[in-house]
PDB file of N, CA, C and O in Angstrom:
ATOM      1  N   UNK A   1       0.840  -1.177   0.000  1.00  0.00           N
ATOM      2  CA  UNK A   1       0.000   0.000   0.000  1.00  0.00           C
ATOM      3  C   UNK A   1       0.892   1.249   0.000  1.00  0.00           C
ATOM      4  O   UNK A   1       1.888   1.322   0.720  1.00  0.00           O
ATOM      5  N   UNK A   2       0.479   2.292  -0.881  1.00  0.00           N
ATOM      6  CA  UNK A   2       1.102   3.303  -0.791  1.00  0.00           C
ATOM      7  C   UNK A   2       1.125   4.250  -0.060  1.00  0.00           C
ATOM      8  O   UNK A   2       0.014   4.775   0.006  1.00  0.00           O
ATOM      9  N   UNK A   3       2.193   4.936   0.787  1.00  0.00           N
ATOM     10  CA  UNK A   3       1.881   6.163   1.582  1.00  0.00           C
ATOM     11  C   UNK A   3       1.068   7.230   0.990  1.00  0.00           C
ATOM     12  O   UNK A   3       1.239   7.538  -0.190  1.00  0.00           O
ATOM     13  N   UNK A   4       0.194   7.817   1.722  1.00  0.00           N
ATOM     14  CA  UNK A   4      -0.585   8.991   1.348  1.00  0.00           C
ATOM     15  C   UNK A   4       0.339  10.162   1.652  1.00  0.00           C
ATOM     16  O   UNK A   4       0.858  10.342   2.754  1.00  0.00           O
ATOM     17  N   UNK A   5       0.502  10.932   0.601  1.00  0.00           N
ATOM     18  CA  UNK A   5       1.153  12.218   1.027  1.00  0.00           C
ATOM     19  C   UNK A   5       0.317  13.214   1.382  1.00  0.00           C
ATOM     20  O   UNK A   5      -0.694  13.619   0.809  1.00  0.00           O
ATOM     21  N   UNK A   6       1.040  13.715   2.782  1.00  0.00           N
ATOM     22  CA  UNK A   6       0.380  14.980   2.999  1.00  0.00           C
ATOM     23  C   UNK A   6       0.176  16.550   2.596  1.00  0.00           C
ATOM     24  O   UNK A   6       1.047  17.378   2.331  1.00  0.00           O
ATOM     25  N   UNK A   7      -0.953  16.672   2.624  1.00  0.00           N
ATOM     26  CA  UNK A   7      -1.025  18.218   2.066  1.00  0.00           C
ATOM     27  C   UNK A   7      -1.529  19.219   2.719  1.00  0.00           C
ATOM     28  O   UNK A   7      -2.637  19.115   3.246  1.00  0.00           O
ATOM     29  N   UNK A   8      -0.673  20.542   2.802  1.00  0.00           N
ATOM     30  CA  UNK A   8      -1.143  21.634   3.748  1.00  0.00           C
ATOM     31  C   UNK A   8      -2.156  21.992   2.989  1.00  0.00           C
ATOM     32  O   UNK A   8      -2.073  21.905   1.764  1.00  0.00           O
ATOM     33  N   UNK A   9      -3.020  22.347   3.475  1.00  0.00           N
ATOM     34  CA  UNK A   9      -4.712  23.417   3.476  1.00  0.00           C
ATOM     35  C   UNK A   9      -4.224  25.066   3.763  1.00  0.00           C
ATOM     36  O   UNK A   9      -3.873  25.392   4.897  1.00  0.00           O
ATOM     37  N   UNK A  10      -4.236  25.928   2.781  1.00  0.00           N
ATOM     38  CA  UNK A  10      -4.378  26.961   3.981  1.00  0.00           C
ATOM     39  C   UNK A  10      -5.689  27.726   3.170  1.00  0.00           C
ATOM     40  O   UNK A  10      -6.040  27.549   2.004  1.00  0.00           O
ATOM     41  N   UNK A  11      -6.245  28.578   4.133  1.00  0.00           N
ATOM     42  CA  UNK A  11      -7.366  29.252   3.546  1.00  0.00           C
ATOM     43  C   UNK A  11      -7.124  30.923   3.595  1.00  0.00           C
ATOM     44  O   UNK A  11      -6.649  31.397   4.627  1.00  0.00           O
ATOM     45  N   UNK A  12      -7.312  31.421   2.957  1.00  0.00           N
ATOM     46  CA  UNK A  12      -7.365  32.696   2.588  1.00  0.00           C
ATOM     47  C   UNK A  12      -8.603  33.251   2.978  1.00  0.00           C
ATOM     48  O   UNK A  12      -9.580  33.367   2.238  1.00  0.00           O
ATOM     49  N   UNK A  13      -8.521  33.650   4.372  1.00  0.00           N
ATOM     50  CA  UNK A  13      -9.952  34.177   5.330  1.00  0.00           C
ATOM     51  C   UNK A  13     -10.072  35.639   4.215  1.00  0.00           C
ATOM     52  O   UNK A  13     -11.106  35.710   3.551  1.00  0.00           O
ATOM     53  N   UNK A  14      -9.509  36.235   4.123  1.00  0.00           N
ATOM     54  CA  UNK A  14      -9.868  37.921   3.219  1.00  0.00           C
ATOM     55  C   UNK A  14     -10.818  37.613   2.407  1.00  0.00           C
ATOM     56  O   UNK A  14     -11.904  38.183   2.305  1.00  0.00           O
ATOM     57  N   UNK A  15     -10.224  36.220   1.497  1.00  0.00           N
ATOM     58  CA  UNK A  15     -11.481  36.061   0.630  1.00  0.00           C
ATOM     59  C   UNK A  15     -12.913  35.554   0.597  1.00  0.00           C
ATOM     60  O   UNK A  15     -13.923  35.771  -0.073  1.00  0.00           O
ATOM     61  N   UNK A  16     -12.510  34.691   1.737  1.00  0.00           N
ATOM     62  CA  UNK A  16     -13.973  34.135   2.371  1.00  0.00           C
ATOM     63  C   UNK A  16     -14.837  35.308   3.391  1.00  0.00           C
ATOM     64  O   UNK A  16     -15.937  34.912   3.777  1.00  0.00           O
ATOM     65  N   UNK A  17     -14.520  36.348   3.726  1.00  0.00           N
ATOM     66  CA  UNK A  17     -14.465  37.729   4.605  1.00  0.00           C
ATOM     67  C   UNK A  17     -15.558  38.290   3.497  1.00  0.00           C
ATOM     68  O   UNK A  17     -16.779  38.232   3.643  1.00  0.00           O
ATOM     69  N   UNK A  18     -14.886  38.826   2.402  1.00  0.00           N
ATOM     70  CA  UNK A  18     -14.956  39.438   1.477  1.00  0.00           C
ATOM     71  C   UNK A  18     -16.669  39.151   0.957  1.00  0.00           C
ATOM     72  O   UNK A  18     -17.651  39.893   0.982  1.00  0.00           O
ATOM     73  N   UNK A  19     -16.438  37.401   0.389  1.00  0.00           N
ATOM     74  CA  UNK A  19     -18.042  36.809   0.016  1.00  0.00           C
ATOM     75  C   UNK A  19     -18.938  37.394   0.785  1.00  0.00           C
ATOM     76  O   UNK A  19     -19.704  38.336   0.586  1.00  0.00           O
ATOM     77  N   UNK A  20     -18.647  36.389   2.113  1.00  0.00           N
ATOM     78  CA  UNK A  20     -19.511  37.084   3.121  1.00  0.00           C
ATOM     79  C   UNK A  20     -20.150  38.431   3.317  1.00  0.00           C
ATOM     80  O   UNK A  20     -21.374  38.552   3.275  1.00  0.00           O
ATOM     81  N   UNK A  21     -19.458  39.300   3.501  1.00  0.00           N
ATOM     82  CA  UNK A  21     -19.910  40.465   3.665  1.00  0.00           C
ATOM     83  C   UNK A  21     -20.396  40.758   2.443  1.00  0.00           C
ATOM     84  O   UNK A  21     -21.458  41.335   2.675  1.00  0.00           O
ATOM     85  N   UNK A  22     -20.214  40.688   1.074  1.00  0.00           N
ATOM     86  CA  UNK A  22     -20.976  40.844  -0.030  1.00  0.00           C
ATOM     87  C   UNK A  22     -22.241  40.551  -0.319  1.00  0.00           C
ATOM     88  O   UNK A  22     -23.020  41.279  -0.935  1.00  0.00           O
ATOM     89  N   UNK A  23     -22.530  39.134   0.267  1.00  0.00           N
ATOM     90  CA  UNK A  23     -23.658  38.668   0.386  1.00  0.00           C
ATOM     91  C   UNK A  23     -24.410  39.279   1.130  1.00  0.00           C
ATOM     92  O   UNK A  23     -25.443  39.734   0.637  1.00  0.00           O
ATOM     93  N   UNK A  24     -24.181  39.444   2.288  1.00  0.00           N
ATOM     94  CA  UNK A  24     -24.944  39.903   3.308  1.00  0.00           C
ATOM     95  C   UNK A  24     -25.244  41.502   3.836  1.00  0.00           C
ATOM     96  O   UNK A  24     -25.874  41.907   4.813  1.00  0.00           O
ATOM     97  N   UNK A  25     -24.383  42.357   2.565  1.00  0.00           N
ATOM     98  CA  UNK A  25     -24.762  42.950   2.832  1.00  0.00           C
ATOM     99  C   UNK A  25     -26.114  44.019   2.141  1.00  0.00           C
ATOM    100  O   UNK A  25     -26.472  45.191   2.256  1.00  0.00           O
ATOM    101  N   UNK A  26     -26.470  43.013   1.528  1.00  0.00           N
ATOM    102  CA  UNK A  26     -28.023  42.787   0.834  1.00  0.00           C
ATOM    103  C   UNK A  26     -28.865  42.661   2.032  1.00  0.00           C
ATOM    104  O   UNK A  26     -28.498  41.646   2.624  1.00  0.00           O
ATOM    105  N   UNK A  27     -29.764  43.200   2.611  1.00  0.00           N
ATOM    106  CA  UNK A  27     -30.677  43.500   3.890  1.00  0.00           C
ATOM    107  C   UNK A  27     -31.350  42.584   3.521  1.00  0.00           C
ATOM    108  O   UNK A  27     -31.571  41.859   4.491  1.00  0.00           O
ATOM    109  N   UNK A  28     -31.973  42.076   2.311  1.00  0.00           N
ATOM    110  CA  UNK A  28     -33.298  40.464   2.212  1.00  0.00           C
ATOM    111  C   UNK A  28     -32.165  39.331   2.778  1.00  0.00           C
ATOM    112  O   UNK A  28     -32.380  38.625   3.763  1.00  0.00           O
ATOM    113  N   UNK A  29     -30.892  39.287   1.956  1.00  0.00           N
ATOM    114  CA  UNK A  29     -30.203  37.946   2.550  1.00  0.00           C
ATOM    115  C   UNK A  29     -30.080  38.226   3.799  1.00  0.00           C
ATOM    116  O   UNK A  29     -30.209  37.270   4.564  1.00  0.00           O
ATOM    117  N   UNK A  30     -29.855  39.318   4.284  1.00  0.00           N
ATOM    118  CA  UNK A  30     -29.138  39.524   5.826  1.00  0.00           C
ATOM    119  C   UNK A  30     -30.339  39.042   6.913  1.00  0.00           C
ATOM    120  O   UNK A  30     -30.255  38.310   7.899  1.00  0.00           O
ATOM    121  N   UNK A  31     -31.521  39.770   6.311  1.00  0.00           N
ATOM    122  CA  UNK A  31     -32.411  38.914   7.202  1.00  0.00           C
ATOM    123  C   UNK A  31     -33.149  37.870   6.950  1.00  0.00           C
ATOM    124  O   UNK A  31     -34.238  37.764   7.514  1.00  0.00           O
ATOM    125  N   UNK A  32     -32.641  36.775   5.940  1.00  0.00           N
ATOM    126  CA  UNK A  32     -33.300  35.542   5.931  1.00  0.00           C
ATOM    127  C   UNK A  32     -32.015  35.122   7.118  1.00  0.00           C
ATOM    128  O   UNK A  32     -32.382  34.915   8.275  1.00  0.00           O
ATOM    129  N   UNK A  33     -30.635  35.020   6.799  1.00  0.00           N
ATOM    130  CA  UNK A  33     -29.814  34.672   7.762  1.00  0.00           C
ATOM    131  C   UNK A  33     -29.968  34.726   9.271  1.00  0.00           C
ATOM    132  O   UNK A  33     -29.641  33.840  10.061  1.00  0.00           O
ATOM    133  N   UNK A  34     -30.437  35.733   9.509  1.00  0.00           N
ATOM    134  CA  UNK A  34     -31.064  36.171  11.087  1.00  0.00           C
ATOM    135  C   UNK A  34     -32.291  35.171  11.100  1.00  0.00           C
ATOM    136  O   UNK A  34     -32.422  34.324  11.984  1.00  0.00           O
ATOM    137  N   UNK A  35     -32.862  35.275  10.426  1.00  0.00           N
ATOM    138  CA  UNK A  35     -33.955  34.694  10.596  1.00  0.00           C
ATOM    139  C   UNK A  35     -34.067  33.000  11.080  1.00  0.00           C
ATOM    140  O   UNK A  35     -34.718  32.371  11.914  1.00  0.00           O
ATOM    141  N   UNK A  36     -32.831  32.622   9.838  1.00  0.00           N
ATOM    142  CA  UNK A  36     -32.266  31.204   9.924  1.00  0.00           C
ATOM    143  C   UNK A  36     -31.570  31.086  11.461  1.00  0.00           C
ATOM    144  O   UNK A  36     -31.772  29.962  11.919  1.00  0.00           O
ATOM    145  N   UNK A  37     -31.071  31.654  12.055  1.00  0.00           N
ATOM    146  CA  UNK A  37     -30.296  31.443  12.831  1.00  0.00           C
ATOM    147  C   UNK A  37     -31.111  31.566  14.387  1.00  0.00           C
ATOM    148  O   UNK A  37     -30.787  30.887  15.362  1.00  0.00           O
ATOM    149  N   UNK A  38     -31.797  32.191  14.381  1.00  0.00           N
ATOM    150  CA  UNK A  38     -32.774  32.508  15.688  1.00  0.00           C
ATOM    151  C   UNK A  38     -34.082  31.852  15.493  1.00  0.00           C
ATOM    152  O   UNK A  38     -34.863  31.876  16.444  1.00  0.00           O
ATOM    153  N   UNK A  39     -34.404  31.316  14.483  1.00  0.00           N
ATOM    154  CA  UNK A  39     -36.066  30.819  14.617  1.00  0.00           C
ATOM    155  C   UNK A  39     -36.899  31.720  14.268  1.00  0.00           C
ATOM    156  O   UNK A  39     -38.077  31.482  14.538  1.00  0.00           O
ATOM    157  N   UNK A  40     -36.581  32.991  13.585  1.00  0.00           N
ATOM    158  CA  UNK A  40     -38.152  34.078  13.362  1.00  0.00           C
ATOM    159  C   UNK A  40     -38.224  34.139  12.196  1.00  0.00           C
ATOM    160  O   UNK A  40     -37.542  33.552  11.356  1.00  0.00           O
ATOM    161  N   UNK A  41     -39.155  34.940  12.049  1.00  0.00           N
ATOM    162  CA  UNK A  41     -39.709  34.520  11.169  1.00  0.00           C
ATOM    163  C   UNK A  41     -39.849  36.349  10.819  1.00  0.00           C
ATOM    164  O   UNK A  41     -40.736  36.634  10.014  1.00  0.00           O
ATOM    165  N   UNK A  42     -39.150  37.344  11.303  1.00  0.00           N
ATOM    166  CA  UNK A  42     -39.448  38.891  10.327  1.00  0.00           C
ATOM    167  C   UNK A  42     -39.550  39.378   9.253  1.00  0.00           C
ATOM    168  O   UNK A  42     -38.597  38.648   8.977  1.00  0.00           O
ATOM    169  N   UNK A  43     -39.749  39.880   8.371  1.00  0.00           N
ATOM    170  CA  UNK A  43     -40.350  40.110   7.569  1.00  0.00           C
ATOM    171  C   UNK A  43     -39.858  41.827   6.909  1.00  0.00           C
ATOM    172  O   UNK A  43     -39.728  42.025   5.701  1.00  0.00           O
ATOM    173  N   UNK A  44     -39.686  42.693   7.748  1.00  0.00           N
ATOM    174  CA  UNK A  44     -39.506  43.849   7.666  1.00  0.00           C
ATOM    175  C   UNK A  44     -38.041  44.386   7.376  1.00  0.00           C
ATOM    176  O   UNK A  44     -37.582  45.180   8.198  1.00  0.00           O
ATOM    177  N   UNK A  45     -37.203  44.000   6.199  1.00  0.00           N
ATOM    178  CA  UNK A  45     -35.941  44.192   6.358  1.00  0.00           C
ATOM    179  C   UNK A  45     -35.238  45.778   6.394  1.00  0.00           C
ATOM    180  O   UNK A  45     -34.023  45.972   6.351  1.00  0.00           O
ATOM    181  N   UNK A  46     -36.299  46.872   6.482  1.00  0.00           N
ATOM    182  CA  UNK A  46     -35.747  47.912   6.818  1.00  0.00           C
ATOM    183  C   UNK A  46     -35.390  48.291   8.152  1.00  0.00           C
ATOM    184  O   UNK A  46     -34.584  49.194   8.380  1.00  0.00           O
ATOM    185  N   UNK A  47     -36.129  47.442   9.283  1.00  0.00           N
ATOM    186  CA  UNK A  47     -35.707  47.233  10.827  1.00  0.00           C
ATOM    187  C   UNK A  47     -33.819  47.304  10.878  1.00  0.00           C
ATOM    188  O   UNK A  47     -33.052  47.903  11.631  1.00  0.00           O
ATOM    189  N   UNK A  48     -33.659  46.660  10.048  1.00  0.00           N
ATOM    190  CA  UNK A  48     -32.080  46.040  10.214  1.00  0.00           C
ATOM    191  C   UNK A  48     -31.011  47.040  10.034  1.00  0.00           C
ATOM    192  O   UNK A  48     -31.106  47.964   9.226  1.00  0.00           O
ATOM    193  N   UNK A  49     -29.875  46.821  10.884  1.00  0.00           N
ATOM    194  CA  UNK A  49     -28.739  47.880  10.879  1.00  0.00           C
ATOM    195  C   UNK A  49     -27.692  47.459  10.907  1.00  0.00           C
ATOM    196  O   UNK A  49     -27.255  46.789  11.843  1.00  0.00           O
ATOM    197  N   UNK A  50     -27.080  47.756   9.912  1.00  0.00           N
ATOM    198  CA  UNK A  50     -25.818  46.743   9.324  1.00  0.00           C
ATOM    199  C   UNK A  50     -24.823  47.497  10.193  1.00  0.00           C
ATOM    200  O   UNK A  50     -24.813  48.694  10.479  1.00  0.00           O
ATOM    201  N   UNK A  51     -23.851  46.364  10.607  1.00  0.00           N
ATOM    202  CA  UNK A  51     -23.095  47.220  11.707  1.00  0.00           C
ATOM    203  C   UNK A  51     -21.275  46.512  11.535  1.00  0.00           C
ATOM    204  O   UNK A  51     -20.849  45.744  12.399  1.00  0.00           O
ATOM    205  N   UNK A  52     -20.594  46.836  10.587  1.00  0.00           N
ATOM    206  CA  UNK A  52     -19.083  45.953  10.444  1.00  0.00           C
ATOM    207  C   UNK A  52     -18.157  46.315  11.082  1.00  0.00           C
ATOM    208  O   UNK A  52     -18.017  47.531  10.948  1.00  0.00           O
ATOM    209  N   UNK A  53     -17.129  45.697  11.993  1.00  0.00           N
ATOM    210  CA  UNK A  53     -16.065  46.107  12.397  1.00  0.00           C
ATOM    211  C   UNK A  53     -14.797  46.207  11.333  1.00  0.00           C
ATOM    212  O   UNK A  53     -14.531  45.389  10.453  1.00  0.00           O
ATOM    213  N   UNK A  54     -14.218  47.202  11.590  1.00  0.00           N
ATOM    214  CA  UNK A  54     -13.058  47.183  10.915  1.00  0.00           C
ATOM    215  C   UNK A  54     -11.280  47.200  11.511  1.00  0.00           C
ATOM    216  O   UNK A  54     -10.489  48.086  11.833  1.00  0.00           O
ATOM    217  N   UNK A  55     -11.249  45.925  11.441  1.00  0.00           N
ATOM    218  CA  UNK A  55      -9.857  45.937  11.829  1.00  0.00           C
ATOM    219  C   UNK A  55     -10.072  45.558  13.487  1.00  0.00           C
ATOM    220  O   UNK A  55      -9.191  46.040  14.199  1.00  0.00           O
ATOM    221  N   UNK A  56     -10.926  44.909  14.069  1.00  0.00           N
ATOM    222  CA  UNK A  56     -11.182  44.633  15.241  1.00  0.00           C
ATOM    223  C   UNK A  56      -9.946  43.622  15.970  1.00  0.00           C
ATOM    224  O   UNK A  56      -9.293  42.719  15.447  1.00  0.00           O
ATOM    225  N   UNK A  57      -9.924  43.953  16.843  1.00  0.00           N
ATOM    226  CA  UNK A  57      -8.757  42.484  17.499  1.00  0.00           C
ATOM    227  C   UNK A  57      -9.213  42.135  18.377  1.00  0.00           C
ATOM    228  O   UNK A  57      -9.966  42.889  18.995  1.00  0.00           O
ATOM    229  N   UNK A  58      -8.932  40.687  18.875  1.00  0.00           N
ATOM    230  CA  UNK A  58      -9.483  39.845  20.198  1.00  0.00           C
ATOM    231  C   UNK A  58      -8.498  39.200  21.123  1.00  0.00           C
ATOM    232  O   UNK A  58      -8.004  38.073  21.081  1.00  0.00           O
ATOM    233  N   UNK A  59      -8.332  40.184  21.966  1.00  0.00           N
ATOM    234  CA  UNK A  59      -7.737  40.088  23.125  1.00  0.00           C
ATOM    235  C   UNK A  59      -7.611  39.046  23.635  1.00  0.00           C
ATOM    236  O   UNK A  59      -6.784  38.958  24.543  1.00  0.00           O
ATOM    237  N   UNK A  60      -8.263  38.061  23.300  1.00  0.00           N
ATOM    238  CA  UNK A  60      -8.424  37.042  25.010  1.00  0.00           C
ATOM    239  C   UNK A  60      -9.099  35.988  24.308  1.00  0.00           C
ATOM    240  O   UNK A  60      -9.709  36.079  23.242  1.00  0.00           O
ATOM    241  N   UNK A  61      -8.827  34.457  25.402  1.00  0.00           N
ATOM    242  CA  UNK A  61      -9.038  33.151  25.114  1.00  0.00           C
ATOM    243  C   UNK A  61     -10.836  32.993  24.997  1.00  0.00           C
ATOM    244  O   UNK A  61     -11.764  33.377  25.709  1.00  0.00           O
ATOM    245  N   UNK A  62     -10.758  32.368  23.952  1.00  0.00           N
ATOM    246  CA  UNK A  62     -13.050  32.132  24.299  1.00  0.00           C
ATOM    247  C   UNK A  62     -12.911  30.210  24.655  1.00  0.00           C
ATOM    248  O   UNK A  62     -12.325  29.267  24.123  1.00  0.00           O
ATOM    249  N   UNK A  63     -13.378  30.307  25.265  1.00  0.00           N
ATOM    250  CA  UNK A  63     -13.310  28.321  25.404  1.00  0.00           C
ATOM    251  C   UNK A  63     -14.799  27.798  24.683  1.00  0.00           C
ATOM    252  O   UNK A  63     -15.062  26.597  24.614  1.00  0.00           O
TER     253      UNK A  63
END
């Protein structure tokens, strides 16, 4: 049997960053996502207030 060679993964978060926020920052996707994620069911996507950090850092361990 042959050894499997290993291969590094790396991911390029900027670009996956990037999608994201593109997508979402369409207020219908943004609040089907909310919606998906909490169980509701709103309807009104002018309620919503898009809010991005820029350049944020995180201090400290999350377990």
């Amino acid at each position: 049997m042959a050894e499997k060679e290993s291969k590094k993964v790396t991911v390029n978060r900027t670009y996956k960053d990037t999608v994201f926020r593109k997508l979402f920052s369409d207020r219908k996707n943004l609040l089907s996502l909310y919606n998906a994620i909490n169980g509701t069911a709103y309807t009104d996507e002018t309620e919503l207030e898009i809010v991005t950090l820029e350049s944020a850092i995180y201090m400290g361990m999350k377990n």
